[in-house]
C-alpha positions as a Python dict, from the first residue, in 0.01 Angstrom:
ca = {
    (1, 'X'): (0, 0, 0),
    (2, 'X'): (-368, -55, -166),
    (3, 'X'): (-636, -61, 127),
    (4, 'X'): (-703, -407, 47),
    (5, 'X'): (-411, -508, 161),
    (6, 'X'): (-432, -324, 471),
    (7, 'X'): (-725, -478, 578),
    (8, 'X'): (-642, -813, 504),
    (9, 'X'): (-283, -816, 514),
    (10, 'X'): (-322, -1228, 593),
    (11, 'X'): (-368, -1279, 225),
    (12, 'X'): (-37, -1058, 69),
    (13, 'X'): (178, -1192, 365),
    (14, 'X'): (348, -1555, 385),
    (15, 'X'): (270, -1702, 752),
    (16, 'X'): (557, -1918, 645),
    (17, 'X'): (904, -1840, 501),
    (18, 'X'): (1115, -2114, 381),
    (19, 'X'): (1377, -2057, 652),
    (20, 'X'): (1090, -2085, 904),
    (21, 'X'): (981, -2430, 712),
    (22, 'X'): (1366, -2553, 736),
    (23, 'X'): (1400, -2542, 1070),
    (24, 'X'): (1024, -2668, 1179),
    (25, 'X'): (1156, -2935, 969),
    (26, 'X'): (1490, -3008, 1123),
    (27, 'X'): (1279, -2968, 1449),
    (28, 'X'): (1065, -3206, 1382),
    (29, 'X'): (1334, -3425, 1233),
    (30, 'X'): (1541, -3395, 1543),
    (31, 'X'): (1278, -3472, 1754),
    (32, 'X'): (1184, -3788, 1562),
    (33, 'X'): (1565, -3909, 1605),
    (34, 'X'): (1578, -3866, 1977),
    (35, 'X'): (1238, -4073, 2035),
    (36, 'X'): (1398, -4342, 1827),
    (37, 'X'): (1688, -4373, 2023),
    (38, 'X'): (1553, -4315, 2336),
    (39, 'X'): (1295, -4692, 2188),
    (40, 'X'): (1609, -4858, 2099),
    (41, 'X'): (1757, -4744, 2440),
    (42, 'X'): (1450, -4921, 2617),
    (43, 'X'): (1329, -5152, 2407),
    (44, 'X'): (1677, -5335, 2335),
    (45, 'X'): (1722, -5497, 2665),
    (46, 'X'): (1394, -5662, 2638),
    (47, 'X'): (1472, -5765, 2266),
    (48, 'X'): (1788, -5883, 2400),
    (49, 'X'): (1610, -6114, 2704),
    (50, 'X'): (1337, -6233, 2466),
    (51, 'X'): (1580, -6355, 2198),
    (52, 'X'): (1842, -6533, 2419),
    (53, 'X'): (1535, -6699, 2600),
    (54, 'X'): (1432, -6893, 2280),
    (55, 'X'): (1833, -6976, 2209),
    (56, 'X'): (1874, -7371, 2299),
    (57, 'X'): (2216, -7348, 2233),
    (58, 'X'): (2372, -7220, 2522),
    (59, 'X'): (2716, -7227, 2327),
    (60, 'X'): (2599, -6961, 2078),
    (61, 'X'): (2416, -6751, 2370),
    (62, 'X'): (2723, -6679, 2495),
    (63, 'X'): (2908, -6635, 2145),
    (64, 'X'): (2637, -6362, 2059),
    (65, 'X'): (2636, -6200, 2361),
    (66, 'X'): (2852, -5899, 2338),
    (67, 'X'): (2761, -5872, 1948),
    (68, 'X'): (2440, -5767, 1730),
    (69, 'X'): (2354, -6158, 1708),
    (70, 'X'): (2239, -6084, 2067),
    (71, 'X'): (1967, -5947, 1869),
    (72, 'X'): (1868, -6190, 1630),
    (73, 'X'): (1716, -6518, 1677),
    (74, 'X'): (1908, -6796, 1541),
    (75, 'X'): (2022, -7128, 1507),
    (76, 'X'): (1854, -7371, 1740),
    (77, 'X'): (1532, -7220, 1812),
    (78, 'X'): (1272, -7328, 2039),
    (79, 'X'): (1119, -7335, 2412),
    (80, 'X'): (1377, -7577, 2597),
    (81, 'X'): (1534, -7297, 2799),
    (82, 'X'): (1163, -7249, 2944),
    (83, 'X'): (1112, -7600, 3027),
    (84, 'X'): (1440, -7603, 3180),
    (85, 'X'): (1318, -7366, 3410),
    (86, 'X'): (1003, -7590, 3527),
    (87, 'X'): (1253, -7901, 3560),
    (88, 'X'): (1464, -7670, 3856),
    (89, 'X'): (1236, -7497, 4042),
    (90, 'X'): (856, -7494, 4149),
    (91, 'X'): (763, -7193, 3886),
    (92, 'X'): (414, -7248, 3933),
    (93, 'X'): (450, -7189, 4274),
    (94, 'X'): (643, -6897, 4287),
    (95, 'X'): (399, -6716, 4002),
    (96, 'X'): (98, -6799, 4194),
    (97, 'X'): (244, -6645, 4462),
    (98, 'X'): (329, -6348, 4299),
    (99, 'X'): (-8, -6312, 4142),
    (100, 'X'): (-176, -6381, 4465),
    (101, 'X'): (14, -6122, 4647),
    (102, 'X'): (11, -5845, 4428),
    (103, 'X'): (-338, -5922, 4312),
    (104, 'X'): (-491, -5868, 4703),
    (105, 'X'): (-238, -5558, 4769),
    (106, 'X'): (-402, -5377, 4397),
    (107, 'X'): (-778, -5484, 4489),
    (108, 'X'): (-754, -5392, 4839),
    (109, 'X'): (-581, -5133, 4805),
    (110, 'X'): (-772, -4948, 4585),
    (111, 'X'): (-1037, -5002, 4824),
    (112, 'X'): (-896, -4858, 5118),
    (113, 'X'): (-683, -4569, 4920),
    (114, 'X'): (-972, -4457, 4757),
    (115, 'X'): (-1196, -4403, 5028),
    (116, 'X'): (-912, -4264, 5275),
    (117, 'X'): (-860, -3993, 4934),
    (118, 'X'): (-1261, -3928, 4931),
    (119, 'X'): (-1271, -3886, 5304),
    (120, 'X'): (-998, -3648, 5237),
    (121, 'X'): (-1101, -3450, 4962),
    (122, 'X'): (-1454, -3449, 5056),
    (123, 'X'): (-1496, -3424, 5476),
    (124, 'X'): (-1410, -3144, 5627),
    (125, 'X'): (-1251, -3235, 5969),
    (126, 'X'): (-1047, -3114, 6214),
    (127, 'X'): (-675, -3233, 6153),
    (128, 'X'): (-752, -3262, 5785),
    (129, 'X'): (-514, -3033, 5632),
    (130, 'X'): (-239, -3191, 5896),
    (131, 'X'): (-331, -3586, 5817),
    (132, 'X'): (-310, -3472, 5447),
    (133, 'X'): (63, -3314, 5449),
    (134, 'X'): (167, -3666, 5653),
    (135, 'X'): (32, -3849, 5412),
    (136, 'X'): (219, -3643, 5117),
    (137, 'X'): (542, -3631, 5352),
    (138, 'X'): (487, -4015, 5340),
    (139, 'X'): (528, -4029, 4955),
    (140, 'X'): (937, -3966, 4995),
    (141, 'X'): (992, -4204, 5264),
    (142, 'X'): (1188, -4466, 5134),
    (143, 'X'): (1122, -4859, 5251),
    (144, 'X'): (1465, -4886, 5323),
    (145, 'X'): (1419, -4680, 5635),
    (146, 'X'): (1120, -4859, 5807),
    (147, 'X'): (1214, -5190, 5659),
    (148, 'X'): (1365, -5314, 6008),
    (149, 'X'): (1160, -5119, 6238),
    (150, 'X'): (858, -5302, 6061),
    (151, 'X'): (1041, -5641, 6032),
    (152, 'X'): (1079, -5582, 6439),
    (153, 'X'): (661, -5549, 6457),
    (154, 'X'): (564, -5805, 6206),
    (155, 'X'): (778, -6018, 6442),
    (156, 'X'): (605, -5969, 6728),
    (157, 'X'): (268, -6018, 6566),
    (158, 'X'): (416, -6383, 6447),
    (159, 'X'): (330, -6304, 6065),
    (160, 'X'): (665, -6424, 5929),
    (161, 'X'): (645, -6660, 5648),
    (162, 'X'): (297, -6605, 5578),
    (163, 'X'): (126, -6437, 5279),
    (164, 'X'): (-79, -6158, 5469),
    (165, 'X'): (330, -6035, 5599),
    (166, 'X'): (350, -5917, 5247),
    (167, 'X'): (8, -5789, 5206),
    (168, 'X'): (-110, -5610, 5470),
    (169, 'X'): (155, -5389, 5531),
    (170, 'X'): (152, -5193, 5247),
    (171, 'X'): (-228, -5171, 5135),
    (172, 'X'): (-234, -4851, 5234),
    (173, 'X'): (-48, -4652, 5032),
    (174, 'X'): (88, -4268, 5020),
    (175, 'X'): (128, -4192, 4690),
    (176, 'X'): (-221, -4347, 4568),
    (177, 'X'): (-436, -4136, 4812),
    (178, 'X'): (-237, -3860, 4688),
    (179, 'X'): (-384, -3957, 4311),
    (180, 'X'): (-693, -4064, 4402),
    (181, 'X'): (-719, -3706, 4602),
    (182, 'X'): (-595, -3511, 4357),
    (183, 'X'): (-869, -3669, 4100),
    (184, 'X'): (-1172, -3690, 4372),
    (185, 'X'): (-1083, -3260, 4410),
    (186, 'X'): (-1150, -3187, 4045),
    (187, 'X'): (-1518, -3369, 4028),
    (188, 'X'): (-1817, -3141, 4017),
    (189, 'X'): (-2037, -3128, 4389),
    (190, 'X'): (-2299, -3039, 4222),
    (191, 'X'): (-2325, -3423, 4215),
    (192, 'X'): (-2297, -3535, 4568),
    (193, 'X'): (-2494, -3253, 4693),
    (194, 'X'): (-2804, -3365, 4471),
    (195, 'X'): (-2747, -3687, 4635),
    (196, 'X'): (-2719, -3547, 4986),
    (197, 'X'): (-3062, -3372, 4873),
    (198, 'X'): (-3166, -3748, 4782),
    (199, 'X'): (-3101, -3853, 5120),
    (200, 'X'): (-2776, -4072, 4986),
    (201, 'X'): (-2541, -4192, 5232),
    (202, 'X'): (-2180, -4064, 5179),
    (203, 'X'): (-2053, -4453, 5124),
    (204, 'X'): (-2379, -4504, 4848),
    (205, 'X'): (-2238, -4132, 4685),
    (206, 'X'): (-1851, -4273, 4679),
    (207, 'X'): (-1952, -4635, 4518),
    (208, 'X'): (-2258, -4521, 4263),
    (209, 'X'): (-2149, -4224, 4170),
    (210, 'X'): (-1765, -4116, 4251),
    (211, 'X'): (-1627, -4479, 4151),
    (212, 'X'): (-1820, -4493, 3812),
    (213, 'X'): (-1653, -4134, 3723),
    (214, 'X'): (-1283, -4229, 3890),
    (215, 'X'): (-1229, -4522, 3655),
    (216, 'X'): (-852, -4352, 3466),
    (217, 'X'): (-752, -4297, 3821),
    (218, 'X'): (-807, -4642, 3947),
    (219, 'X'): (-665, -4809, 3620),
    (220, 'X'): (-376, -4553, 3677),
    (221, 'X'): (-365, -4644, 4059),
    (222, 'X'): (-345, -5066, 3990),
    (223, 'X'): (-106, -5022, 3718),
    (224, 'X'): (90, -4800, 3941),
    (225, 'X'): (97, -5046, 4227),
    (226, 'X'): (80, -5371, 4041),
    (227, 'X'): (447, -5250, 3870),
    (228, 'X'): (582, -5137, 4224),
    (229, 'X'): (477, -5456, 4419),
    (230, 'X'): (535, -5732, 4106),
    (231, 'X'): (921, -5640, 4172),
    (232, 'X'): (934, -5609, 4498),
    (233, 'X'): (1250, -5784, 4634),
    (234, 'X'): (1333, -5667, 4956),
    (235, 'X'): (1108, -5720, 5202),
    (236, 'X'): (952, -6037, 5098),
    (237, 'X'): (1363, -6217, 5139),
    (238, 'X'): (1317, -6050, 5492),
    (239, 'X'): (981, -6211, 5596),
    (240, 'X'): (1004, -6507, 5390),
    (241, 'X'): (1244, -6847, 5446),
    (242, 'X'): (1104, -7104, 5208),
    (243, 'X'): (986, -7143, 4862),
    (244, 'X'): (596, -7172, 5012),
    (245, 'X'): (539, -6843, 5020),
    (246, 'X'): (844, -6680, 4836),
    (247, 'X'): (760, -6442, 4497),
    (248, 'X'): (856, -6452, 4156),
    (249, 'X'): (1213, -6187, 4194),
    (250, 'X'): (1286, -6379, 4505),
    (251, 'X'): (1302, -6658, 4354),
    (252, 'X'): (1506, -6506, 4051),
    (253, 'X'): (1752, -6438, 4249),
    (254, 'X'): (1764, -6756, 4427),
    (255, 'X'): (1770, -6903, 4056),
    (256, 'X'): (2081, -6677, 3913),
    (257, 'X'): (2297, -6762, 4229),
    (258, 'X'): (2306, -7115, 4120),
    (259, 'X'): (2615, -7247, 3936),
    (260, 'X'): (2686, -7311, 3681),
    (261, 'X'): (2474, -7043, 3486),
    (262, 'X'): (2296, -7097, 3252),
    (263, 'X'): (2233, -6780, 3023),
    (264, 'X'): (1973, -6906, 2822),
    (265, 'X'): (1716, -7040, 3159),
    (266, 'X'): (1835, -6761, 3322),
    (267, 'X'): (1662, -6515, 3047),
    (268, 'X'): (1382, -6747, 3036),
    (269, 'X'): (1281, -6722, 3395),
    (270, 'X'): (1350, -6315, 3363),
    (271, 'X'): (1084, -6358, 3044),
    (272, 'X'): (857, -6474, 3271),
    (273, 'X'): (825, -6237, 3500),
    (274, 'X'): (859, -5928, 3235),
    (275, 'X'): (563, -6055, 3009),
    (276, 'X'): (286, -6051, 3306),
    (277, 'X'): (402, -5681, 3338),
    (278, 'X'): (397, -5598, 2941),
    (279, 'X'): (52, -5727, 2920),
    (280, 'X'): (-103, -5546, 3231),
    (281, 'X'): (29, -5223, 3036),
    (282, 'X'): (-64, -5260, 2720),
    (283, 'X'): (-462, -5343, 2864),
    (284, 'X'): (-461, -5069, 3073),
    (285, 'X'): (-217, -4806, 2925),
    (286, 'X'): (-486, -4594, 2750),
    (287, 'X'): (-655, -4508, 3150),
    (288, 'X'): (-288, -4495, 3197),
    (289, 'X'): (-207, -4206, 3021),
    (290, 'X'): (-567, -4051, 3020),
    (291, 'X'): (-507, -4007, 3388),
    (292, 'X'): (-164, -3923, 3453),
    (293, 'X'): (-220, -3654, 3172),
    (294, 'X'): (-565, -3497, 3356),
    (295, 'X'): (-308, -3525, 3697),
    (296, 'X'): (-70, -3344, 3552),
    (297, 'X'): (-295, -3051, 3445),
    (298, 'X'): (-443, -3018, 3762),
    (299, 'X'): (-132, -3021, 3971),
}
C-alpha cells in the first residue's frame, strides 16, 4: 500500500458499495410506500364525506357507497345536500355556538394555563414540586370519571343550559400547563433577571417578554384545545336540553337519529363541522409542528 493511500485512504475507498446503494434504496422506497398508505388510510374518509356531500342524487349515494365511485364525484353535482341541511335545522345556531364556546375556552384558556405554567416553572414555592405532579397526574384522568360528580356541582350552582356550563369548567387545563411548562423551563433567565434588575414586575416579564418568545407553544396549545373541545360530545348533551345553547356534534347527532336518512345531508352537515377544523390546521400547523418538535427534544 503506497503512503498516499494511507493517509488518505477516503479517496482509494468507496463510502458506498452498490449493495449498500440497493438497500438505502429499497429503504427509502419502502418508506415512501408506507407514508402513502398510511395518506390514503386518513385521507380517504374525508375524500369519501366531501364527495357524497356534493352528490344530489341520493339514489346514486347509496349505489356508490360500498364501491370506488364513493370516491369520485359524479352525476348530479351541486350544493343541495347543504341547503338541505339549513331547511331542517337552525345550523347557524348550532355553529355559532360552537365557535363561541370553543373560541372563549382557547382564549381563556391560554390565559390562565399559561400563567399557572410560568408561576410553575418560574416561582419557587413551597408545595411546588407537589401541585406540579397533581397537575401531571391530572393529564390521565379521563372525563368520563368526573363527568357526574361535576354534573352533580354544576347543578347546584344552577348553570345548566347555559353557555358558561361548557366553558368554565374546563379552562383550566392539565395537559396545557404541562406544555406551556415544559416550554417556559427551556427559556434563558438571563432575561427575566435583567428585568428584575429593571425593576419589572413578574406579570410585565410574563406578557412583554415570555409571551412574545412562547408564540409555537401557544399556537400548539389553541390548536391542541380547539381540536379537543370542537368535538366534544359528552358533556355538553349532559348540561344542555335545547337547541339554544346546544354545539355543532350535539346537534349531529340529533340530526343522524332522524329517519329516514338521508346520506347525502347527513355528509353535508359532517362537512361542516370537519372544514372549520382543516382550516385552523393548515393556518397554524407550521407553530404546530415547530413546537411539538422543540417538546419533544426537551422531554
Amino acid at each position: 500500500m503506497s503512503a498516499t493511500s494511507m493517509q488518505h485512504p477516503e479517496i482509494t475507498a468507496s463510502p458506498y458499495s452498490t449493495g449498500y446503494k440497493i438497500r438505502q434504496g429499497v429503504r427509502v422506497g419502502f418508506n415512501y410506500l408506507l407514508m402513502t398508505l398510511l395518506s390514503i388510510f386518513f385521507l380517504f374518509p374525508i375524500v369519501f364525506m366531501l364527495v357524497s356531500s356534493i352528490k344530489n342524487n341520493e339514489t346514486q349515494v347509496l349505489m356508490d357507497m360500498s364501491t370506488l365511485y364513493a370516491f369520485v364525484p359524479r352525476g348530479e353535482i351541486g350544493a343541495q345536500n347543504y341547503y338541505d341541511v339549513f331547511a331542517q335545522m337552525p345550523f347557524e345556531r348550532f355553529m355559532f355556538n360552537s365557535v363561541f364556546i370553543v373560541g372563549m375556552m382557547v382564549i381563556f384558556g391560554l390565559m390562565i394555563n399559561s400563567l399557572i405554567a410560568y408561576a410553575l416553572a418560574r416561582l419557587r414555592f413551597k408545595g411546588r414540586a407537589l401541585l406540579l405532579a397533581i397537575v401531571i397526574a391530572l393529564i390521565i384522568i379521563p372525563l368520563e370519571a368526573v363527568a357526574v360528580p361535576l354534573l352533580l356541582l354544576v347543578n347546584r350552582f344552577g348553570w345548566l343550559e347555559s353557555y358558561h356550563v361548557q366553558i368554565i369548567p374546563f379552562m383550566a387545563d392539565a395537559l396545557s400547563i404541562f406544555l406551556f411548562y415544559q416550554f417556559f423551563i427551556g427559556l434563558p433567565r438571563e432575561l427575566e433577571e435583567a428585568a428584575l434588575v429593571d425593576g419589572a414586575s413578574l406579570f410585565r416579564i410574563y406578557w412583554n417578554i415570555i409571551l412574545p418568545l412562547s408564540r409555537p407553544v401557544f399556537a400548539t396549545v389553541a390548536i391542541l384545545q380547539f381540536l379537543t373541545h370542537w368535538g366534544d360530545f359528552l358533556w355538553p348533551l349532559m348540561v344542555t336540553r335545547g337547541e339554544e345553547y346546544r354545539p355543532l356534534p350535539v346537534a349531529m347527532q340529533q340530526f343522524f337519529s332522524q329517519d329516514p336518512k338521508v346520506w347525502g345531508d347527513i355528509m353535508a352537515f359532517a362537512a361542516m363541522i370537519t372544514i372549520p377544523v382543516l382550516i385552523v390546521f393548515l393556518l397554524f400547523q407550521k407553530w404546530f409542528v415547530q413546537s411539538v418538535a422543540t417538546t419533544g427534544v426537551k422531554g
